[in-house]
C-alpha positions as CSV (number, residue, x, y, z in Angstrom):
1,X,-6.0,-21.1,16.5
2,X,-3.0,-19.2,15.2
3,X,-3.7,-21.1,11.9
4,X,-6.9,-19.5,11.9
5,X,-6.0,-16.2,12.6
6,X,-3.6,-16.0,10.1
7,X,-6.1,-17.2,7.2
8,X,-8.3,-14.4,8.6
9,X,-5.6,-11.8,8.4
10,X,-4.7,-12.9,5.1
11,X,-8.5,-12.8,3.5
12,X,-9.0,-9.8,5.3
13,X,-5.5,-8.2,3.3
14,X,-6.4,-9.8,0.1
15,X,-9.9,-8.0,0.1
16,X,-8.6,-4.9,0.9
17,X,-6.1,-5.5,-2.5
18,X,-8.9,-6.3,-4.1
19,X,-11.3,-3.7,-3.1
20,X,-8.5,-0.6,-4.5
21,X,-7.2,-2.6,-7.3
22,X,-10.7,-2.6,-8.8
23,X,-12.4,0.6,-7.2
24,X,-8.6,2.0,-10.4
25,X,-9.5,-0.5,-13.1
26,X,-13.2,1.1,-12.7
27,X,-11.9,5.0,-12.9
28,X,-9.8,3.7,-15.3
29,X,-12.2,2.8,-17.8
30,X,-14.6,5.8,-16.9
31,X,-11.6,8.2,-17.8
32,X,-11.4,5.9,-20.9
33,X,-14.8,6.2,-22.3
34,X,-13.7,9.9,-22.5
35,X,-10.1,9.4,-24.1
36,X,-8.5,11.1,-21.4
37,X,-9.9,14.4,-22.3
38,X,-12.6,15.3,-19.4
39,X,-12.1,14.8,-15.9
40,X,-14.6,12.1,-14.3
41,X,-16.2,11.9,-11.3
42,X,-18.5,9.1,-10.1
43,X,-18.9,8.1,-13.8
44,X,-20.1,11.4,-14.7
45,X,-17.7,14.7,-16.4
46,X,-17.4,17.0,-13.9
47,X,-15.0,19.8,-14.0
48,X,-14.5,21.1,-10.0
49,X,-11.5,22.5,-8.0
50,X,-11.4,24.6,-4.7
51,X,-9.5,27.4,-5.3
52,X,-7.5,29.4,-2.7
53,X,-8.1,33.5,-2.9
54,X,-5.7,35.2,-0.2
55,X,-8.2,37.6,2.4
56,X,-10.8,37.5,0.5
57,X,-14.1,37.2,2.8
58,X,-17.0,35.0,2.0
59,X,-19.0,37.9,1.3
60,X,-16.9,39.4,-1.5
61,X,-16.2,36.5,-3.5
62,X,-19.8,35.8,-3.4
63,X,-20.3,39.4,-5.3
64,X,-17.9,38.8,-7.3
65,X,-19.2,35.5,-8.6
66,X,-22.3,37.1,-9.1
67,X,-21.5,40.2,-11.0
68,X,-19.4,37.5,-13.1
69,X,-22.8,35.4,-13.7
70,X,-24.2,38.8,-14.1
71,X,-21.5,40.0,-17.2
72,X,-21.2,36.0,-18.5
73,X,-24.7,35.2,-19.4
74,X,-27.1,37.5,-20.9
75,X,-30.0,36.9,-18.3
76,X,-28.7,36.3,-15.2
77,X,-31.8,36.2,-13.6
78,X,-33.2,33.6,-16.3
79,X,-29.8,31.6,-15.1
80,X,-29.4,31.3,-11.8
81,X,-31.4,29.0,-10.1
82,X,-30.3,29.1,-6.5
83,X,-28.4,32.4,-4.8
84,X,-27.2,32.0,-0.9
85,X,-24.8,33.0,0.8
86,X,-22.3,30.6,0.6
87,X,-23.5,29.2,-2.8
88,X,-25.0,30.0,-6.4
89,X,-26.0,27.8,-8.7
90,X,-26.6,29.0,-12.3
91,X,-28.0,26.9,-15.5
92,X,-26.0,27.7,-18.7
93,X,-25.4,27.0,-21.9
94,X,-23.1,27.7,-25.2
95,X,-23.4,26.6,-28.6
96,X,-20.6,25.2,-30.3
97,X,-20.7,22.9,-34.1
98,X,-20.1,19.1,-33.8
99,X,-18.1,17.9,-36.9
100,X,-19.9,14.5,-37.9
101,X,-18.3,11.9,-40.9
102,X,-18.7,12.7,-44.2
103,X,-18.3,16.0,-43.8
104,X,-21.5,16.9,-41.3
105,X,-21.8,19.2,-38.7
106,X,-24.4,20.1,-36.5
107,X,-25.0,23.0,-34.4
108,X,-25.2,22.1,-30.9
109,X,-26.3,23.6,-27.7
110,X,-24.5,22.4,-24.4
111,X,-26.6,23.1,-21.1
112,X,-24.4,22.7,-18.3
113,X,-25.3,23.3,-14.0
114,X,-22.4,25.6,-12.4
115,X,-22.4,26.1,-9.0
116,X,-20.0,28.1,-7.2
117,X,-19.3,28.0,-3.5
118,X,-17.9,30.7,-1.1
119,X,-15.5,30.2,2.3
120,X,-13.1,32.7,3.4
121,X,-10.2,32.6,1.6
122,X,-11.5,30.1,-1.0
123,X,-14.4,29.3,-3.6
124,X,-15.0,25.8,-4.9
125,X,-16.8,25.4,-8.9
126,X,-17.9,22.8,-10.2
127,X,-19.7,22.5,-13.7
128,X,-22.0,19.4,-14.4
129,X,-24.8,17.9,-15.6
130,X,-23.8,19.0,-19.5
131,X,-26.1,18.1,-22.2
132,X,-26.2,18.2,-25.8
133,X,-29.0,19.4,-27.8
134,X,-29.1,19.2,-31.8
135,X,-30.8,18.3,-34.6
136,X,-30.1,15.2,-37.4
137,X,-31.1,15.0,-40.7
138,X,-31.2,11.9,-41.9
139,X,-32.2,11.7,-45.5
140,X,-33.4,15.0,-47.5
141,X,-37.0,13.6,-46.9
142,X,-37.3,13.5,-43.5
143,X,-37.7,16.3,-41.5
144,X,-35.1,17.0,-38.6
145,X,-35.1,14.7,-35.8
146,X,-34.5,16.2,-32.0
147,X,-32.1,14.9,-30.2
148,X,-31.1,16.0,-26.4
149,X,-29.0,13.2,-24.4
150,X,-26.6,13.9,-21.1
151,X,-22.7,14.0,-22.4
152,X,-22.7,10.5,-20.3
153,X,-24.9,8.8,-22.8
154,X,-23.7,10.4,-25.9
155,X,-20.6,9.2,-25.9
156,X,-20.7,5.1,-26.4
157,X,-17.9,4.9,-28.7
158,X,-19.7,3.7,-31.7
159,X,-18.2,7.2,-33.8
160,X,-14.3,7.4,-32.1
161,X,-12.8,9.9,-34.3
162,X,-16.0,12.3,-34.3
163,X,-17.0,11.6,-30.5
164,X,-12.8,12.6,-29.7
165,X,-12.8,15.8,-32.0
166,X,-15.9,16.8,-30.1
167,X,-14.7,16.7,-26.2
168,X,-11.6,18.3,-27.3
169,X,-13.5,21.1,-28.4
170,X,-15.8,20.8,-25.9
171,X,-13.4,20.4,-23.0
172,X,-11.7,23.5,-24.6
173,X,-15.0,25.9,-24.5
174,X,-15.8,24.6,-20.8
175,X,-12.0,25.1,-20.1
176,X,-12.7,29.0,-21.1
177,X,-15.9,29.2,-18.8
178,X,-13.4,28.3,-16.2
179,X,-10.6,30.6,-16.8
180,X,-13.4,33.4,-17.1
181,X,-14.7,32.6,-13.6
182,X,-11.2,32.9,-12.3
183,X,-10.3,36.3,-13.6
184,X,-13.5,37.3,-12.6
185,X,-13.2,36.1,-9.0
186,X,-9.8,38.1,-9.2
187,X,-10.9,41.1,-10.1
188,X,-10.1,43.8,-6.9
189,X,-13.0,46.8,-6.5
190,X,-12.6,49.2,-7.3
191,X,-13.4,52.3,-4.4
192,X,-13.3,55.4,-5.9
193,X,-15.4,55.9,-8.9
């Protein structure tokens, strides 16, 4: 009977082992697929933190993130797509150049879902969901061909050097979204005009 227990507690220790040493070696290899550059989440890029605003009520970081959708994005009504009170959600998107081999580079827009949430004292972001849209030319006869695939599935590591040069600058221009939000969500109003 002890015998038996002690088997038991042993399988029951070695799949507990087992279960967290391969829940890492599987983060491990989503943060791969992205070089180390963008932060992962559930196998998808997801750039989110919770940040801490001292007495700042529910209410006025909600205005404030939304006069900073409002002075970010040229139509704010065109995107935001959800606006409660705890939480807005916007659809946006930049352009930036992606810098192919042999000396290519294609203008590309990212759409991206922001969302940001409101608690006193605190707002979370997150930014998701980013795709790329461009076009590829490939010979001089052919017209361009469309091409719009999630982040996730562009990068498969067949181009290494153009695919790293890319979330660099990427990750950059997403990272500047983010410090924009912030400074906005700092900003103190102002009471006598």
């Amino acid at each position: 009977m002890k015998n038996t227990i002690l088997i038991t507690n042993k399988i029951k220790l070695f799949t507990c082992w087992l279960v967290v040493n391969l829940g890492g070696i599987v983060h491990s290899l989503a943060q791969d697929k992205y070089y180390g550059i963008m932060p992962v989440s559930e196998e998808k890029v997801v750039y989110e933190e919770v940040v801490l605003v001292d007495s700042s009520s529910q209410v006025n970081l909600r205005k404030k993130a939304k006069i900073w959708f409002i002075d970010s994005y040229k139509s704010s009504k065109d995107v935001i797509s959800l606006d409660e009170d705890d939480e807005i959600i916007g659809k946006g998107f930049f352009k930036t150049i992606m810098q192919g081999g042999f000396m290519n580079s294609y203008p590309v827009d990212v759409q991206h879902t922001i969302s940001v949430q409101f608690k006193d004292g605190r707002y979370r972001y997150k930014i998701s969901n980013i795709q790329l849209n461009y076009q590829v030319v490939i010979t001089q006869n052919t017209p361009p061909r469309d091409v719009s695939v999630p982040l996730e599935k562009w990068v498969n590591g067949s181009q290494k050097n153009v695919e790293k040069r890319f979330l660099i600058k990427l990750d950059e221009q997403i990272k500047l979204i983010i410090d924009s939000l912030k400074t906005g969500m700092k900003k103190t109003e102002k009471k006598d005009w």
